[in-house]
C-alpha positions in Angstrom: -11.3 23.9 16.9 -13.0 21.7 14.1 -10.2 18.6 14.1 -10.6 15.8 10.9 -8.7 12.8 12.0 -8.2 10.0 9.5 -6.7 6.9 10.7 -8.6 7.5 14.1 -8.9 3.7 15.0 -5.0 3.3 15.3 -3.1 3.1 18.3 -2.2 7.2 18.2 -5.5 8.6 16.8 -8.0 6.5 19.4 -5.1 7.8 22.2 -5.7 11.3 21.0 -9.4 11.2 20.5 -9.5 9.7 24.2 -7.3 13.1 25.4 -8.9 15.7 23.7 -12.7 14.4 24.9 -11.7 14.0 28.6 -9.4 17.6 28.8 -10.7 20.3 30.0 -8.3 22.3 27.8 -9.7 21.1 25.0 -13.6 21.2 25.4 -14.4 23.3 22.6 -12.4 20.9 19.9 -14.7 18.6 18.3 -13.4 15.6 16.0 -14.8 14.1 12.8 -12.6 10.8 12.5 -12.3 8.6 9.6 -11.0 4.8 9.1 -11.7 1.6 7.8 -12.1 0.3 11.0 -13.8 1.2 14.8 -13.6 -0.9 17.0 -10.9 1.1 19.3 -13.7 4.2 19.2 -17.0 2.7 20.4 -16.5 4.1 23.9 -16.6 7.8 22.2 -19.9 7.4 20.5 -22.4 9.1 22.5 -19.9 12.2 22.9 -21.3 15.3 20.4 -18.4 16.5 19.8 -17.4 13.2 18.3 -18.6 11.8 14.7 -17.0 8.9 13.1 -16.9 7.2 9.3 -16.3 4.6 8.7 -14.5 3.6 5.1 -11.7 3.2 3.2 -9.0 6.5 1.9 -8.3 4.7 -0.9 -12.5 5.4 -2.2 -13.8 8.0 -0.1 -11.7 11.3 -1.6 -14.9 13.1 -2.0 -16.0 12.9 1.6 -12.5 13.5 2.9 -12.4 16.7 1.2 -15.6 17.5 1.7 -14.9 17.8 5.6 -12.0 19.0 5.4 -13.3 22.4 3.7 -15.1 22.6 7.6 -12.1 21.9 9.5 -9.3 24.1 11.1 -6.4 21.3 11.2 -5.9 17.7 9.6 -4.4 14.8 10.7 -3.6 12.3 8.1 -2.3 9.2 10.4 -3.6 6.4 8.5 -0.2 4.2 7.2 1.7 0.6 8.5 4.0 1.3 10.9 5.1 -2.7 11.3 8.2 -3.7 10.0 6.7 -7.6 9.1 4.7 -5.4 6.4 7.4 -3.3 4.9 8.9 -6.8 4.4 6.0 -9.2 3.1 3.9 -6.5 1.9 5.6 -3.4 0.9 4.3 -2.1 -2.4 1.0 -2.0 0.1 3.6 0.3 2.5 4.2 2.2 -0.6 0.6 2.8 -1.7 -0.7 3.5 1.8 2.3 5.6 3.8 3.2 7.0 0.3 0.8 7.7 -2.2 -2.4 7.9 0.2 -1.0 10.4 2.0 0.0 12.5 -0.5 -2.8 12.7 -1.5 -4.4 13.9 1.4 -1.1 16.5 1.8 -2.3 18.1 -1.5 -6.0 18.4 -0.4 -4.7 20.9 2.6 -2.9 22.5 -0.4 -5.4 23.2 -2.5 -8.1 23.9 0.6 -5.8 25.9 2.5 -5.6 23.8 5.9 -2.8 23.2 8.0 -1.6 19.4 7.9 0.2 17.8 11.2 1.7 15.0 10.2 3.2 11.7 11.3 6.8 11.0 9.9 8.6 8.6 12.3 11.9 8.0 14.1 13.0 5.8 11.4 13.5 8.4 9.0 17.3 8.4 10.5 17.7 5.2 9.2 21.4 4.4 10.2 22.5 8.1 10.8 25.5 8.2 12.3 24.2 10.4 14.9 24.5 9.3 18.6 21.3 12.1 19.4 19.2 12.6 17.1 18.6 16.3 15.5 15.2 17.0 13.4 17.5 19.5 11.2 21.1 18.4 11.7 21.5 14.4 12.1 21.6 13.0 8.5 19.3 10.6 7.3 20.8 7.1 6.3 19.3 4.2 4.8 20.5 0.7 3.8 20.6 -0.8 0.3 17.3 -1.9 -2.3 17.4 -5.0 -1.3 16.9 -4.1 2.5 12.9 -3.6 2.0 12.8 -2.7 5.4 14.0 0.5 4.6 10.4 1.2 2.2 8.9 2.7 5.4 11.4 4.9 6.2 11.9 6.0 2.5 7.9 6.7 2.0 8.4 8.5 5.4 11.2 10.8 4.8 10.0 11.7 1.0 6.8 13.0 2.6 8.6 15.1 5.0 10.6 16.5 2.1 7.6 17.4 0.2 5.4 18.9 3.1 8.5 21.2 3.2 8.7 22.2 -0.2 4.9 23.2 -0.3 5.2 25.0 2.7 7.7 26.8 0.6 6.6 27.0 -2.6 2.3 27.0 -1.7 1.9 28.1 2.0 1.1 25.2 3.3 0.8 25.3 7.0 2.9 22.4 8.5 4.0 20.5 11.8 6.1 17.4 11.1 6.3 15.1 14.3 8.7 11.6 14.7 7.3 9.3 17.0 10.2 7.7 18.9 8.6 3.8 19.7 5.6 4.5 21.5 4.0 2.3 24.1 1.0 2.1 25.8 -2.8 -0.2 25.4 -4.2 -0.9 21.3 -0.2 -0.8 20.5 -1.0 -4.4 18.7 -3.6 -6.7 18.8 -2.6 -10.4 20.2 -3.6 -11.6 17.0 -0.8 -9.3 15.4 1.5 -11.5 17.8 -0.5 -14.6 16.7 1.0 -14.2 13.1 4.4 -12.6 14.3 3.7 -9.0 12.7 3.0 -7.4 16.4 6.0 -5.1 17.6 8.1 -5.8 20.5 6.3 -5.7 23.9 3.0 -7.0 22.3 5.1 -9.8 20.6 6.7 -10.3 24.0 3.6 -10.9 26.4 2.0 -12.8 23.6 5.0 -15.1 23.3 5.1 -15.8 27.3 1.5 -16.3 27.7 1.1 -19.0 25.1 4.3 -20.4 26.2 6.5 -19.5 23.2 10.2 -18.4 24.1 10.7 -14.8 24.0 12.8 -14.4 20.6 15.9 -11.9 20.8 16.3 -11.0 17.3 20.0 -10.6 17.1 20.1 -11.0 20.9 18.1 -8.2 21.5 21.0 -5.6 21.5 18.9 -3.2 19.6 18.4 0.1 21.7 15.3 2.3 21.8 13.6 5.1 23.6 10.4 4.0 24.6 7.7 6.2 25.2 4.7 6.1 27.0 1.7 6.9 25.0 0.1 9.7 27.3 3.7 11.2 27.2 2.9 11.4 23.2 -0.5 12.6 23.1 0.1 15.7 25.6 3.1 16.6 22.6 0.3 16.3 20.0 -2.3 18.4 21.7 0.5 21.1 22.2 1.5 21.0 18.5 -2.3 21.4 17.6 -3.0 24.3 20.2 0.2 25.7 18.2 0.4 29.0 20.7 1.6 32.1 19.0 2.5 29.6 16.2 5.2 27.6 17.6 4.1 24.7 16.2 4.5 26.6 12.2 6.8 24.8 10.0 8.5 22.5 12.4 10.0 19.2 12.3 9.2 17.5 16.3 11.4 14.1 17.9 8.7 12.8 20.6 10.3 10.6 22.5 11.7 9.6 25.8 15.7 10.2 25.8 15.4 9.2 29.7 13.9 5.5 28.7 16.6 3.9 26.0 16.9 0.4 26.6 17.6 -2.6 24.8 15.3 -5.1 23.6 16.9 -7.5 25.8 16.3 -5.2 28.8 12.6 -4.9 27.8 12.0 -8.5 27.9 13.1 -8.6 31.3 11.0 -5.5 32.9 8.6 -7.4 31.0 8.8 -10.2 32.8 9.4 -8.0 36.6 6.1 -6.4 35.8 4.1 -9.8 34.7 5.4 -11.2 37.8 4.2 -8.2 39.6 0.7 -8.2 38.3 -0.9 -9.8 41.1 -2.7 -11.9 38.0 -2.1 -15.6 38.3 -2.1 -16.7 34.7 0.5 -13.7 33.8 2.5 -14.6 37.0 2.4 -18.2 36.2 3.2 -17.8 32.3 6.4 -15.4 33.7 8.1 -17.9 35.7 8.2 -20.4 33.2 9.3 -18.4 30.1 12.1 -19.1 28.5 14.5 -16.8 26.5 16.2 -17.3 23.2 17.9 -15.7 20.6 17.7 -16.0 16.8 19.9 -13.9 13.9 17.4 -11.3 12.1 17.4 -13.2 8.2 15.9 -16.5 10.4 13.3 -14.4 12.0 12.8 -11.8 9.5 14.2 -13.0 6.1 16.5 -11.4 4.3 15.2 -8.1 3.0 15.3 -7.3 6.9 18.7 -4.4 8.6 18.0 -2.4 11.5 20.0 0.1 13.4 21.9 -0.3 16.7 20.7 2.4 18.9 18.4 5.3 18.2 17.8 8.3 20.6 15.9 11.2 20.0 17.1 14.9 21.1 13.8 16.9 22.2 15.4 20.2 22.7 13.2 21.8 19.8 10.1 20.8 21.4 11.0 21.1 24.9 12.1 25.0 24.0 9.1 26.1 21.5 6.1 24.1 23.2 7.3 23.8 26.4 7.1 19.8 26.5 8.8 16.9 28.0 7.8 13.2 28.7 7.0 12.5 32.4 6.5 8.2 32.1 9.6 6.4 33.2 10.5 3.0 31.6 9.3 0.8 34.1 6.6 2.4 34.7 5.5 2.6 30.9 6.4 -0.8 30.7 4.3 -2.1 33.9 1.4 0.2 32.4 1.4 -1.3 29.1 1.4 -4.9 30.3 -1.3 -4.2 32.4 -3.2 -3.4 29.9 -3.5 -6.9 28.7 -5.5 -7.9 31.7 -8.4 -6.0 30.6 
């Protein structure tokens, strides 16, 4: 299995790269990755089944295609996934999420290779769905002037159009939504430096430079976090795609088991700080403070969010046989830890 991987340095790819070179499952799958950045794959770079360039999808079309003619599957996971950037910079969201990966969606037309790719959990939007259905809950957005909702318009439009070439062209597709993820590389502390880093990152930045922890809209928000590993075992099942379960699929991963509130994650945040046996962490814990702010303060106004959001992973329970294993404290506890190295 020839794998060509662009966005490889993000917080999914370098997961994934990481899973498929230590497995024993997958020791005949070899990865050519791709991104304008590599810091998060150093550690891969005497592996021979690993090759890595770096560069920017915006220039390097011909090389993209180039390997793709050599590969058996493409992943196209370069994009923003930070709501800070769908608000200060979205015609960027738009040209990267959008137009980039298009792009790359009608190379695997035109070369005949199957595409898995990365929609996300906020295509729901608002639905008014209390479970979330890949092919049943609607999917709701709020107004123009909301230009949070960019993300999840760029998002759902590519979904929509993988579907239609797999109809109209052949195009061999898996569609995956990524229900908030969490695990080490989520963000980078200087993400949470400039307040663009999502929640836990945002979180254990905020306590150790002794900021207050900032509830946007008290924290009432709900979400399912998932534990990375959890995520990446989904992925590698969707790629092995046995007896083509995988074909022309639309897949929730997430963790059902883990919804909590933003609130309630700054507070295992703080238990598993506390518990880290690291002094500095410890210290920082016991003397951070909690506030809250309304969303147009922290945000601005082009900001909405939804109240709750929880995935149903029946479809990919029943055709790939998966389910996440990490429970919310532990994922939490795991993901904080990972600040100490």
């Amino acid at each position: 299995m020839d794998i060509l991987l662009l966005g490889a340095n993000g917080f999914i790819g370098s997961h994934l790269i990481e899973r498929i070179l230590s497995g024993k499952d997958t020791s005949d799958w070899n990865i050519r990755a791709f991104d304008i950045a590599g810091d998060n794959l150093s550690s891969f770079s005497g592996d021979s089944r690993f090759s890595f360039r770096q560069g920017d999808i915006f220039e390097d079309d011909a090389w993209i295609e180039q390997q793709m003619k050599g590969c058996d599957v493409i992943l196209p996971f370069v994009g923003i996934a930070k709501p800070a950037y769908y608000l200060s910079r979205p015609l960027w969201t738009f040209e990267l999420d959008f137009e980039q990966n298009l792009k790359i969606v009608r190379m695997c037309v035109h070369n005949g290779k199957r595409v898995i790719f990365p929609s996300t959990s906020e295509v729901y939007g608002m639905s008014p769905s209390k479970t979330l259905i890949e092919d049943e809950s609607p999917l709701m957005v709020g107004t123009i002037n909301k230009m949070r909702w960019i993300y999840s318009c760029c998002k759902q439009m590519l979904d929509r159009i993988i579907v239609a070439y797999g109809q109209e062209k052949g195009l061999k597709y898996t569609i995956f939504r990524p229900f908030n993820w969490i695990g080490a590389r989520l963000d980078t502390f200087k993400d949470a430096e400039e307040r663009t880093a999502r929640s836990i990152t945002q979180i254990v930045y905020d306590i150790l430079n002794n900021r207050p922890i900032t509830l946007v809209n008290g924290g009432e928000q709900r979400r399912s976090f998932t534990y990375v590993s959890d995520g990446v075992e989904a992925l590698v099942a969707i790629i092995k795609n046995i007896n083509g379960n995988a074909d022309g699929q639309i897949f929730n991963i997430g963790n059902p088991g883990n919804n909590a509130s933003i609130k309630e994650l700054a507070y295992e945040i703080l238990k598993a700080m506390k518990g880290s046996g690291n002094e500095m962490f410890m210290k920082a814990a016991e003397k951070a403070e909690v506030i809250a702010r309304p969303a147009e303060e922290y945000y601005g106004n082009g900001y909405d969010d939804m109240q709750d959001r929880v995935p149903s992973i029946e479809n990919i329970k029943r055709r790939l046989g998966w389910s996440p294993e990490v429970g919310f404290s532990e994922a939490v506890r795991m993901t904080v830890s990972s600040y100490l190295l």
